[in-house]
N, C-alpha and C positions, 0 to 999 in steps of 0.2 A: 613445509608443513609436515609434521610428524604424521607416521599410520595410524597412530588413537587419533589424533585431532581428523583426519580424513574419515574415518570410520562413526566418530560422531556428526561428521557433516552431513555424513550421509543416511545414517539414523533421525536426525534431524527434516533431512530432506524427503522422507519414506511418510511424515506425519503426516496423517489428513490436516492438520490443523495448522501448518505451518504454512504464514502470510508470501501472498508472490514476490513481497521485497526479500524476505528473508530468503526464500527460495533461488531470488534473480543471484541474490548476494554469493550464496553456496555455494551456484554453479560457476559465479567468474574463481571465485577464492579454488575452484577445482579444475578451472579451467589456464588457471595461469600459475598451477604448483609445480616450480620447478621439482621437484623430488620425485612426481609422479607424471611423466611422459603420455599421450605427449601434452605439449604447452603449446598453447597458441598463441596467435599474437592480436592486439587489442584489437585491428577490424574484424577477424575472423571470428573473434568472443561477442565482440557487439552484433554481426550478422549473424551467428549461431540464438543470438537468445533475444533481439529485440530490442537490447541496451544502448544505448548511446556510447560513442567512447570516453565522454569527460563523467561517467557514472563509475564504470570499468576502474578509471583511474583513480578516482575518490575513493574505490571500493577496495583497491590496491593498496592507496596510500594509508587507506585508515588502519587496515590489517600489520601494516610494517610499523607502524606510529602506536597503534593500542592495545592490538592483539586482537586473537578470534575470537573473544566474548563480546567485545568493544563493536566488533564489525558485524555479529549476527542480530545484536539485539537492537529491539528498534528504540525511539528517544519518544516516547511520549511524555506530553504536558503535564505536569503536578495538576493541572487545573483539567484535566479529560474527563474524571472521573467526577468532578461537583459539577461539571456543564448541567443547565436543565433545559428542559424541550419547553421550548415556545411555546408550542401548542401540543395538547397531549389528544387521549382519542376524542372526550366527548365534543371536544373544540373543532378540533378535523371533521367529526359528526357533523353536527350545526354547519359546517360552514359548505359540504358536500350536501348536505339537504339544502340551501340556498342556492345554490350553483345550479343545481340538478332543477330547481324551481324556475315558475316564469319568472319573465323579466320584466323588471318595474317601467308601469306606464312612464314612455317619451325615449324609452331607452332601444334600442336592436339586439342589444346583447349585455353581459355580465361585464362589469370591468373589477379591477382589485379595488378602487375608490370605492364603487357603490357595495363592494362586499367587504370593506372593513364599516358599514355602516351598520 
């Protein structure tokens, strides 16, 4: 790995906003740059940060196969962003004002049957 690419990793890794994959990712891709000593080796990277080692390696392989744009970014669904919520507030409303309510004679308690009724 080059000094700019290391120097953006690590810019990168300084953002409040930056996701713990992309974070976990940084630190194997800086924890196993030969150019930049020391390197460690796969259990000590996975006991250092929580990783498993067949993550380690995917996260290895993918940087030698696509590069470090390829490996920091994450793969979201074309479809993420049209998902819609099930239930939105006033529905969650309604259904936490029955919950919170008694319970309908012959019954002990709330079940999801009697509260999709």
């Amino acid at each position: 790995m080059t000094d700019d690419e290391l120097k953006r990793l690590n810019k990168i890794l300084r953002q409040k906003n930056t996701s713990e994959t992309v974070a976990n990712r940084i630190l194997i891709l800086k924890d196993m740059d030969a150019n930049h000593p020391p390197v460690k080796t796969y259990k000590q990277c996975a006991s250092d940060h929580g990783i498993s080692e067949p993550t380690i390696t995917n996260v290895v392989r993918k940087f030698v196969n696509e590069g470090l744009d390829a490996t920091i970014k994450l793969k979201r669904s074309i479809n993420s962003d049209n998902a819609q919520r099930k239930v939105d507030g006033r529905v969650e409303a309604k259904l936490l004002e029955v919950a919170c309510g008694p319970v309908p004679k012959g019954h002990s308690r709330w079940t999801l049957r009697l509260l999709e009724a």
